[in-house]
Structures are given as C-alpha cells and as structure tokens.
N, C-alpha and C positions, 0 to 999 in steps of 0.2 A: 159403870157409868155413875153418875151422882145422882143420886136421888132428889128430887126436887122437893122429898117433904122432911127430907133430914136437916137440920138446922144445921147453917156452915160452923157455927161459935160452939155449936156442940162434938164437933171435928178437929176444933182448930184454927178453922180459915175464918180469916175477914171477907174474900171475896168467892166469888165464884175461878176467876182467873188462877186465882193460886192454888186450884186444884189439881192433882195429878190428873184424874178422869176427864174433866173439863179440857185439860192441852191436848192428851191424847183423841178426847173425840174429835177436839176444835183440829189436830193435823190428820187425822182420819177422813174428816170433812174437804178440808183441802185437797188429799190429794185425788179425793172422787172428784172435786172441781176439774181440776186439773185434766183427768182424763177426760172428764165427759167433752171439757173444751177441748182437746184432742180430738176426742172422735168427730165433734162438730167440724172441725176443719177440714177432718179425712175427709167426709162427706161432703161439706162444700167445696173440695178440689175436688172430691170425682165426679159429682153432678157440674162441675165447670167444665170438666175435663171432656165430659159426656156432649155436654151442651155444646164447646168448641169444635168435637169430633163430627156431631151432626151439621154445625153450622157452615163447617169447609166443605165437607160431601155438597151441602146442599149450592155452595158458592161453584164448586168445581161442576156440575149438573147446568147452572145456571150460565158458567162461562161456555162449556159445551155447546146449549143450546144457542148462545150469542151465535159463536164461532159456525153453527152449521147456520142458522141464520142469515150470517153475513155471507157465506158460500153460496149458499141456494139464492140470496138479492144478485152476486155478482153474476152468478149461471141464470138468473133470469134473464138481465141487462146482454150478456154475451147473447144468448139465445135470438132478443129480442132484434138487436144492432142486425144479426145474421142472416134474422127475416125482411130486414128492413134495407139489407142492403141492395138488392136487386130493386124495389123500390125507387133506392136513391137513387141508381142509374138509370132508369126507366126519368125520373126525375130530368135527368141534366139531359137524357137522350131528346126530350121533348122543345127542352129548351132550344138545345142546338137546332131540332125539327122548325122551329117558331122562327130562328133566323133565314133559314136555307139552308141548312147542311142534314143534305138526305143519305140513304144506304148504311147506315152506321147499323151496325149490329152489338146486342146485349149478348154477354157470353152468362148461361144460368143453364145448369143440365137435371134442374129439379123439374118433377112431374107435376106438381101440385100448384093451385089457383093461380101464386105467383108466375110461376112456369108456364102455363097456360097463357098471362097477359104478356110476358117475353115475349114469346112467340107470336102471340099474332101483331107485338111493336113493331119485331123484325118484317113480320109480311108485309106488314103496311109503310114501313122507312123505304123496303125494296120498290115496293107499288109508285110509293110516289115519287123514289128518285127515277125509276124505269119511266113515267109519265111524263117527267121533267125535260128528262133527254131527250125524249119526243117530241115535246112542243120548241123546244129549242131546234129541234133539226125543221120544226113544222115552219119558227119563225124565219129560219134564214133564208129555209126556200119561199116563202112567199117576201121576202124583203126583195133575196134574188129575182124576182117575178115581178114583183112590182119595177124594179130599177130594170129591169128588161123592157118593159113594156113601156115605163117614161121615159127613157131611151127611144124607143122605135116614135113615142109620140113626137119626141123632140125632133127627129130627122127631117120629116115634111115640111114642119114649122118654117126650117132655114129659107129652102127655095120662096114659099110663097111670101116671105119679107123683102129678098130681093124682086123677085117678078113686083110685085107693090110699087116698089122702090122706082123701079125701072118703067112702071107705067106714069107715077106722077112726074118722074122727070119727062115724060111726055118721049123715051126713046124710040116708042113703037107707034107713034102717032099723036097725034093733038087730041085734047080731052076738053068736053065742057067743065066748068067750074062745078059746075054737081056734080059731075063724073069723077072728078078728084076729091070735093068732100066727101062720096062715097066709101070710093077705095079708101083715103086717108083714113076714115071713121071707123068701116067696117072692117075690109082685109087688112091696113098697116097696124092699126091701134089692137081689135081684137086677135092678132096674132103675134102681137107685142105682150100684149097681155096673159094671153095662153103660153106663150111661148117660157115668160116669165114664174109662172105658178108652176109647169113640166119640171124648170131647171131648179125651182126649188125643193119640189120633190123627189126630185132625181138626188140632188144632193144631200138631203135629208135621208136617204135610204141608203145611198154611199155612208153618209157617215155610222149610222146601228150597224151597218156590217164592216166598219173601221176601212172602206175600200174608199174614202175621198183625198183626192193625191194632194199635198204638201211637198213643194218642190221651195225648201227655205236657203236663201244666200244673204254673204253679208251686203245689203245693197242700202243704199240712201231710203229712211222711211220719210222725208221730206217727198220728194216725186213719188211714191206711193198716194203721199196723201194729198199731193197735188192732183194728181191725178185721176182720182177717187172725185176730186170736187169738180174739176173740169167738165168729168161727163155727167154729173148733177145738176149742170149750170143751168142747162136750157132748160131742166124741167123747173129748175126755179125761178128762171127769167118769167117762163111764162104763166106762175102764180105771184109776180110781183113781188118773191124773196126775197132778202139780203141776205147774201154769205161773205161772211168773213172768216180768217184762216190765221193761225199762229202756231207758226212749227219752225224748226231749225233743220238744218243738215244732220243728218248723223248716221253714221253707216249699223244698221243693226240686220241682225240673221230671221229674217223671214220671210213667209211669200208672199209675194206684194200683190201679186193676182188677189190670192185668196182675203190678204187682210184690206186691199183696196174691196172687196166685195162685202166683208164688212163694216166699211165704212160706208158706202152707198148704201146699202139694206138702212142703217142707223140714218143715215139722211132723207131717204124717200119715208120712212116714218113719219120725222118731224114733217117737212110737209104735208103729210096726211093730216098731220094735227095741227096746222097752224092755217087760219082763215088769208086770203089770197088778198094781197097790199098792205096787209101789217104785221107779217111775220117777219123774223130775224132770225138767224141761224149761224152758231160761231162753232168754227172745229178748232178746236187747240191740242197741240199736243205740249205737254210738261217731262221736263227731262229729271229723274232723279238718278241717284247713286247705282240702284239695282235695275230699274227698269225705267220705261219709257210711259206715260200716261197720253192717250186720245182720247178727246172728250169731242161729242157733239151736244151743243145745248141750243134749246129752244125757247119760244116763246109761245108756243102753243098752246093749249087747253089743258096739260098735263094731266097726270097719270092717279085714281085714286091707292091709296094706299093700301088697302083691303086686296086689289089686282096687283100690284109689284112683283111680289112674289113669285106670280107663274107665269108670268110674261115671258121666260124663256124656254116651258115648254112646248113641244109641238101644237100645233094648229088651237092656239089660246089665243083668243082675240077680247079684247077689251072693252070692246063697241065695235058689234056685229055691224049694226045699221050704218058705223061711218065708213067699216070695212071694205063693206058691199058696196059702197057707194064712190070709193076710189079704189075697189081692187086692193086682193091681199090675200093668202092663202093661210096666215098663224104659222108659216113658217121661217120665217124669216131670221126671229130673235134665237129659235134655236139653233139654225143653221150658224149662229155668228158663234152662240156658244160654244158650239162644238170649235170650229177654229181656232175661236179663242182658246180652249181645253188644249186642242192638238198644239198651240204656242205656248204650254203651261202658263198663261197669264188667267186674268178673271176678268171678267164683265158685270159693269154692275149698273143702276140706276136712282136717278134720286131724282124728285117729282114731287110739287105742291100743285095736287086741281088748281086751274086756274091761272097760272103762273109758270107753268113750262115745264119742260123735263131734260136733264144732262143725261146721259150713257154713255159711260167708260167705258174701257178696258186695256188693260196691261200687257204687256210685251217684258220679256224680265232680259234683262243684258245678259250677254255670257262673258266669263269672266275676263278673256282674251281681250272682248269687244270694251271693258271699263279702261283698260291704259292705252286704249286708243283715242286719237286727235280726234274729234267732227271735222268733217267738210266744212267747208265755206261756203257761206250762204251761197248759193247760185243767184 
C-alpha cells in the first residue's frame, strides 16, 4: 500500500492515481463493493422470497376459510328453508281454512315441535270439516222441515178463502152488511195475507234447497207482463194508483208464472211505498241486443242508500213500522232474486229518498231466440 507519510515526488508520482498501490487497492475496493452488493441482493430475494412464501400460505388459509365460510352460510340457509318449510304449508293450509276449504292434510313425519303443530292442524282441518258436513246435513233437514211444515200450513189456507168467498157471495144465505165486513176483514183479508207470507216462505226454502220448479218456454213476455199487471190492478185501483205499461211482443224462453211473480212482488212494494191518490207506477220493458230489461218505477218515498244493498236478502226489511202496517214478511226481494239467478239475469235497484225507486232485472236472449221476428203487437 502507499504510505501516506512518504512523499509522492519523492517516488516519482505527481499524484496519488499514478500509483501502482493506489489502482490496485482502489480495484481491491471494488471488487469487495461489488460482492457485498451481491450478497445484498441475495438476501433481499430471499427475505422476498421468504416474505412471498408466507404471504400466499397465508392468502390460501384465508381463501379456505372464505370458502368453508360460504359453505357453512349456504348449509345454514338450506337447513333453515327445511325448518321452514312445513311452516309454509301450515301457512297456505290456514289460508285455504280462512276461505272454506276444510280436511286438507300436512304431510311432515318429524317428531319435533313442528311435527307436533302438524298434527294437531291435521286434527283440527278433520274436526271442522267433519262439523261442517253436519251442519249442512243439520241445515237441509231443517229447510226440509220447515218447507214440510209451510206446505201442510198452506193446505187449510185454500178451503177457508173459498168458504169466504162463498159466504160473501151470499151462496149459503143472506148476510147483514157487518156480517160481510166481518168475514171480508177477518177470514177473506187475514187469510190472504197469511196465506201470502206461508207461500213465500215456502218458496224461499224451495229455493236454499234449489227444489223451486222453473218450467221455462219460448212464450210471448208481453202477456206475462200483461198479466202480471192485470192482477195488480184492483189492488191499485183501490189505492187510487196509476199504472202504466210499455212492452212489445217478443217471444223469449222463460217461466211466465214464475217471472209474472216477480213482477207483482216488485209492484205490490211500490204500493207499499207510495201514499194512496198520488202515486204513479210505470213497468217498461226495453228490448236490447242480448237481453230483455223490465223495470217497475215509482213515485214513492224511495229507498235510502245506506239499505239498497241488502234489500235482496232474506227477511231484510227497510221500515219495519211501514212493513207491519201493510203486511210483508222481507221475503219477497229475495225470492225474485233467486228467479232472477235461476233465469241467469240480474236484478237490480236505483232509488233517491224521496223521489221513487226503479227495480230491474234481466232476462238474457238465447241465441236461437236473437234471429228470430217478434210477434205483433197484439
């Protein structure tokens, strides 16, 4: 090496550089640089190397644990749905319970809580469809009973209108003028009237057991509805009514009994409601494409709107007090109902208190009956 106290000019050299000792230390020096930056690298790839090798272990550990993670969420959910599913059926079973549809059975053969409320759904679907069938057989026999029994009332009824009958025409003797408003009042009237309430509960119990006869042909509904008013006349002569009538010929398929009986029921109403020498009373019938329209309208007292409604159930009366006071048993509007039902038409009503009430109902053509002519007026 070169000494640092020897003088270079006493050597030779001007510098330091130009010395031999000075090169070879100065590439001595290098090439220790050189290694040592070597080994630096060695070691920074293998602690990379190191560090890389831990940090995939630890990502593959982590994916792992995802993956059983996401397994064990999915085996929850499956588990969970599994418990849940007898549940749901118990669910929809209830639903259908809430409409009417009873006996339905859960099919579930676990032992456990769920199992347990199965089972007693099943007891109780069977319970109440088995109670159901019961009261249904309960209601027809008492329908049957009742329509037996206002049958046998109705029978007596007939004779004692004739005998009536036969006394005011005086064929078994002469009678005082009280002796005839008597009978008139007592036996003709109240055995009209009785007679009247029997045959609409008769026919009302015909109809819930679908046993009230419909004998339908193609016949003229003009003379139906002529006829219908005919025998309304005199009751409305003698409350000082007017009736008027517009209707045509036209040959339709129904039974003129039955829907001539809906026509009168609909008439003797309006009279109920209309004060005696200034009511009005119009039946029209309107012919369309598909069916046939009868309307009776009045001038009455009409009908609130709040009652419209159930005016065509059973024994529903609107004004009890004017009921009772001309007779009426609340069967009447259903009775027409149900006819109108059995002639798939509808019945309907439109009413301002104060101001009157119309009630329709429909007769639907059959198709045979649309390219056929109407009659001629008679």
């Amino acid at each position: 090496m070169i000494d640092s106290k020897t003088p270079l000019k006493s050597k030779g050299f001007d510098r330091y550089e130009d010395a031999p000792e000075f090169n070879s230390a100065k590439n001595e020096m290098s090439g220790e640089k050189d290694i040592l930056f070597y080994n630096i690298d060695e070691l920074l790839n293998a602690w990379n190397t190191e560090l890389t090798s831990q940090g995939s272990e630890e990502q593959i550990i982590v994916q792992v644990l995802l993956v059983a993670d996401i397994a064990v969420f999915f085996l929850v959910l499956f588990v969970i749905r599994q418990s849940l599913l007898p549940l749901d059926s118990i669910s929809k079973a209830l639903s259908r319970v809430k409409v009417g549809v009873y006996g339905e059975k859960i099919e579930y053969s676990g032992t456990d809580e769920v199992g347990q409320l199965v089972a007693n759904f099943n007891i109780m679907s069977n319970t109440i469809k088995e109670k159901e069938e019961e009261a249904k057989k309960t209601d027809v026999a008492k329908d049957e009973f009742l329509a037996m029994i206002t049958y046998e009332l109705k029978t007596p009824l007939v004779p004692i209108q004739g005998y009536s009958n036969i006394l005011l025409n005086e064929h078994l003797g002469k009678l005082t003028d009280k002796q005839k408003e008597r009978i008139s009042i007592i036996i003709k009237s109240s055995s009209e009237t009785l007679l009247s309430i029997i045959s609409d509960l008769l026919d009302a119990q015909k109809l819930d057991l679908g046993q009230l006869r419909m004998t339908k042909q193609n016949t003229d509904i003009k003379n139906t509805i002529t006829k219908a008013i005919e025998t309304m006349k005199p009751e409305a002569e003698s409350h000082k009514i007017e009736i008027t009538s517009q209707a045509e010929s036209m040959i339709l398929n129904h039974d003129s009994e039955r829907i001539g009986q809906v026509i009168t029921n609909l008439m003797k109403n309006s009279i109920i409601a209309m004060e005696p020498n200034l009511g009005k009373m119009d039946v029209i019938m309107e012919n369309y494409p598909n069916e046939v329209k009868i309307s009776v309208k009045d001038t009455g007292i009409g009908i609130p709107n709040d009652k419209q409604k159930d005016l065509f159930k059973k024994f529903y009366q609107v004004d009890v007090s004017l009921t009772r006071k001309r007779g009426g048993s609340g069967l009447g509007l259903a009775i027409c109902k149900g006819i109108i039902d059995n002639h798939l038409g509808k019945i309907t009503v439109h009413s301002i208190p104060n101001q009157g009430a119309t009630f329709s109902f429909t007769i639907p053509k059959e198709e045979s009956d649309n390219t056929k002519t109407p009659l001629k007026s008679a």
